[in-house]
N, C-alpha and C positions, 0 to 999 in steps of 0.2 A: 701454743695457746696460753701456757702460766706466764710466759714472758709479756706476751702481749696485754694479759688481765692484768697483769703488776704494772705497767707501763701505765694504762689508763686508770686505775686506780688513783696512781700518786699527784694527788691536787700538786696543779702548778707545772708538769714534768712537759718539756716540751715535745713535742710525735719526733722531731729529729733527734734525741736524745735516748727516743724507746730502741733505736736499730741498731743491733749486735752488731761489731768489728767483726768486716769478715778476712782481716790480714789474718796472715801467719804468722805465727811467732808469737815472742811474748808484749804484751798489750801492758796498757797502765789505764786502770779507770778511774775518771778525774769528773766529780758534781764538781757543780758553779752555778753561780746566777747568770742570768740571763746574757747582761753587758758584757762578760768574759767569755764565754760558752756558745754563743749566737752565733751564724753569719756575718763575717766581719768583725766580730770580738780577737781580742788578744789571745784564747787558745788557741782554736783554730787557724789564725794567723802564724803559730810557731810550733803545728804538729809535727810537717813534715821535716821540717829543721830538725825537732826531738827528735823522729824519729833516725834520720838517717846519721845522726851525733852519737846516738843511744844503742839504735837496733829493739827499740820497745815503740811501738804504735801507741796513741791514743784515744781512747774510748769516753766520748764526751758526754757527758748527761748534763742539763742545764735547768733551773728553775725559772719562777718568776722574779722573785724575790729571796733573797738571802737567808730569811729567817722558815721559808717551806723547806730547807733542806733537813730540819732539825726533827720533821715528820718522815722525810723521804729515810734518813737515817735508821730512823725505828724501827723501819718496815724491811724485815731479815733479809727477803729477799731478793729486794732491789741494794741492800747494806754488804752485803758478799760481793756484789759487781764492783764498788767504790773501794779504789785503795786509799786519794788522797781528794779533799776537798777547799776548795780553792775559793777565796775571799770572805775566809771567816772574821767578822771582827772580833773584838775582845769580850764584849758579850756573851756575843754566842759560843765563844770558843768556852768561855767559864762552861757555859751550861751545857757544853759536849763535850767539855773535859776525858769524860767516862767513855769516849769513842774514840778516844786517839792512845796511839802505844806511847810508851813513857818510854822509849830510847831516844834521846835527842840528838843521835849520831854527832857524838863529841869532835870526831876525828874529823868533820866539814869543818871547826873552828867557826860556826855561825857567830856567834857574840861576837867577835873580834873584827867581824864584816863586816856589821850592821852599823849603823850613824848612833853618834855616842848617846842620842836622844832616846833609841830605840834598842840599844845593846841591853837592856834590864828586861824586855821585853818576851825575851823567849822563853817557851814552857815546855814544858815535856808533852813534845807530839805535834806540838803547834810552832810556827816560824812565820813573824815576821815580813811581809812582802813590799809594801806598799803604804803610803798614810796619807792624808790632807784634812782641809779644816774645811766647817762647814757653814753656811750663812744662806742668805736670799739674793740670787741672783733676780738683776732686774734690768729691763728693756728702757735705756735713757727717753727716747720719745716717749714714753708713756707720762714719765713723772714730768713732762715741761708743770712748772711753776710750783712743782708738786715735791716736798723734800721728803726723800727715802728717810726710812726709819733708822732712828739710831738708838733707843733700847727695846726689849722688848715688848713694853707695855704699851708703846708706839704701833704696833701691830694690830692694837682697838681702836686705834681712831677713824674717826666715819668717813676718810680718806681713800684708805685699806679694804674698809668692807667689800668682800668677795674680790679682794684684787690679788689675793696669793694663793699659791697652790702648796699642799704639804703632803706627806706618805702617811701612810696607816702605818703605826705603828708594832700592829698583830702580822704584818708581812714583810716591812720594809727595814733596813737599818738605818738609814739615814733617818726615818722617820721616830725610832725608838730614841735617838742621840735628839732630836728635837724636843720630842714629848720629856726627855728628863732633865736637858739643859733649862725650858723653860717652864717647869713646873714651879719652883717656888714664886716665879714673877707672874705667870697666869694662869688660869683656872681654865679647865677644858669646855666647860659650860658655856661661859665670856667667848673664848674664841673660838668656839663651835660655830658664831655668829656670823665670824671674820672672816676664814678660810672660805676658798671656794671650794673646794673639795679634798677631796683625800685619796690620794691615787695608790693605788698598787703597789705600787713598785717605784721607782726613781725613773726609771728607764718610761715608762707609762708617765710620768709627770713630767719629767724635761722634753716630750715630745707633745705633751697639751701647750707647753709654755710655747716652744715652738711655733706650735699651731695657733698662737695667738690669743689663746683662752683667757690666760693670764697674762697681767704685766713682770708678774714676781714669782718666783717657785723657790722655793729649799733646794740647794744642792750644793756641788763641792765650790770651794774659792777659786780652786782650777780649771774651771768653765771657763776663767776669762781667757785662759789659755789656748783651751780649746777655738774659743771665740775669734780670737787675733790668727790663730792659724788658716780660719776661712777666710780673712780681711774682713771682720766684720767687729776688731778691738776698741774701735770709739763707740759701740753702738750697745755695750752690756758694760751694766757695774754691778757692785757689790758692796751689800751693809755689812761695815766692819761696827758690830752694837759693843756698844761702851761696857758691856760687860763681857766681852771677849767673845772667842768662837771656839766651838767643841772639836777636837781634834779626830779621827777615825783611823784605827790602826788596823787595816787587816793584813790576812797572813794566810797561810795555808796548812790543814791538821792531815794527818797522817793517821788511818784509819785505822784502829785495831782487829786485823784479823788473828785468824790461828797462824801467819808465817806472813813476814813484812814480802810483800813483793820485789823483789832484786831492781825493778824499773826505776822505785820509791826513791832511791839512794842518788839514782842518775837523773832522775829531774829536780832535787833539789839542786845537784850541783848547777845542771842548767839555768836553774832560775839565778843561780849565784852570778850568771854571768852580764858583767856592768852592759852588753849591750844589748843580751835578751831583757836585763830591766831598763833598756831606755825604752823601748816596746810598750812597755808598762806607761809609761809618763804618754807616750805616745796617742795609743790606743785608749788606755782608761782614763790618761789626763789626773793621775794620781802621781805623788812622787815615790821614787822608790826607796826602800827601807834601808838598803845596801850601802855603803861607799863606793867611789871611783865611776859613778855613773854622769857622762855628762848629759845632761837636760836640752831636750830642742830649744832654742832661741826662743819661741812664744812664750817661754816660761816666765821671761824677763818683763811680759808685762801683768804677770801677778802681784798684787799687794803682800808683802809681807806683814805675815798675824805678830800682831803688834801686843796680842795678851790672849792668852787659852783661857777658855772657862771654867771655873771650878764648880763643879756639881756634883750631888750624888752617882757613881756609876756601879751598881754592882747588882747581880743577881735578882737580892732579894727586892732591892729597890723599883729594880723595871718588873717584876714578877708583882708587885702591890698593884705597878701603874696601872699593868696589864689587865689587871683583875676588875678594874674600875673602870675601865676607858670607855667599855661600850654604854653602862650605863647614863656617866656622866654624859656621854654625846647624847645620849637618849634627852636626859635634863635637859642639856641646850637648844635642844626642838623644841622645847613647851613653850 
């Protein structure tokens, strides 16, 4: 009954991630969001491979969004189950710093693995997985005669109105990387006006986009990928805005308990291997962070980001946004 009251407690936890492993032996407990952790996600597609690699089973817990885990974390009880947590970005990983062990098991040689882009990248506890860039994917029949946006402040004209969809900020990371990419170019008041809404999660928004709701949503540059893999690559583009696109680097943190789980060791080597992360490009449609990984063919009809955005990222930064965002929307009702 404490398991089950902890389970339903933790805003976002999905019922399939409350159910105890009843393997034998020793187990690895792995939070995720939603897209990794789900039915047909990337874990769960390569448990049983860990497992019979390893001889350690895995114990999947999943949220909505990326940034409930940092609640789910607090909470002692359900934080003793989690050894390692998977698709932290850089963000959040700053601000859970304090939950991960400072061994960065030297003797993997991670740094020397990772893309020379990404080898500065690793922290004590935290590694690296996966990266892409992010923009507004959008449905070409929608825009006939109608030219997609090319900077931000394109995103107000009375064209756009209610024609994009974005993340909440307070649960999403894709949507926190929006909210501080394009802070100094607009005011949340202003395009409080413009957005159609504000989804959950990414997984909740690319599946309204889907469903037609919108012609545009926020999400990764690698949709188009994903896009050309159903044969459907003439029929989605994407705003490459002149003032570049924000990069997303997540990775996976290493949970501080009282004694590192012995599994910890062997699923990172796992994830080290170039064909568990072509899975990765596969499934999450993100590139992986590794060398020697070759990429499915779709990959080749993505755009290469031709300039990253330079913006504020840090802590204190998105913790001011934070603080302000619901009000400011509040302003933009009036």
């Amino acid at each position: 009954m404490k398991w089950l009251f902890l389970c339903l407690a933790a805003a976002g936890l999905t019922l399939a991630g409350c159910t105890r492993s009843k393997d034998a032996g020793p187990s690895l407990g792995i939070l995720s969001y939603s897209s990794l952790g789900s039915s047909g996600g990337f874990l769960p597609g390569v448990a049983e491979r860990f497992k019979q690699q390893s001889g350690c089973s895995l114990r999947l817990e999943s949220t909505l969004g990326a940034t409930q885990m940092v609640s789910l974390l607090s909470d002692r009880g359900l934080r003793g189950t989690i050894d390692v947590v998977m698709g932290v970005d850089e963000l959040l990983q700053e601000r859970l710093k304090g939950e991960w062990v400072q061994d960065e098991f030297p003797e993997l040689k991670l740094r020397e693995s990772l893309l020379p882009l990404l080898s500065d990248r690793v922290r004590p506890g935290w590694i690296p997985i996966d990266y892409g860039a992010l923009t507004f994917i959008y449905r070409k029949s929608a825009w006939k005669g109608v030219v997609p946006p090319r900077a931000l402040r394109d995103l107000l004209r009375p064209e756009f109105r209610k024609k994009f969809i974005l993340q909440d900020p307070r649960a999403s990371s894709p949507g926190m990387l929006f909210f501080l990419f394009s802070q100094d170019s607009l005011k949340i008041p202003e395009l409080r006006n413009s957005w159609l809404t504000l989804a959950p999660s990414w997984d909740s928004s690319y599946q309204m986009f889907l469903s037609g709701d919108a012609p545009m949503v926020w999400s990764y540059l690698s949709s188009l990928a994903y896009h050309a893999s159903k044969g459907e690559g003439d029929e989605y583009g994407a705003v490459m805005f002149e003032e570049g696109l924000p990069l997303q680097v997540e990775g996976m943190g290493i949970v501080r308990q009282e004694r590192v789980n012995p599994c910890v060791r062997k699923w990172i080597e796992f994830m080290m291997d170039p064909q568990v992360l072509r899975e990765i490009a596969e499934k999450q449609w993100m590139w992986p962070a590794f060398k020697g990984v070759v990429l499915p063919r779709f990959f080749d009809r993505v755009p290469g980001v031709q300039k990253s955005a330079k913006f504020r990222m840090d802590v204190k930064t998105l913790d001011d946004l934070l603080s302000r965002f619901g009000k400011e929307i509040r302003d933009g009702d009036r």
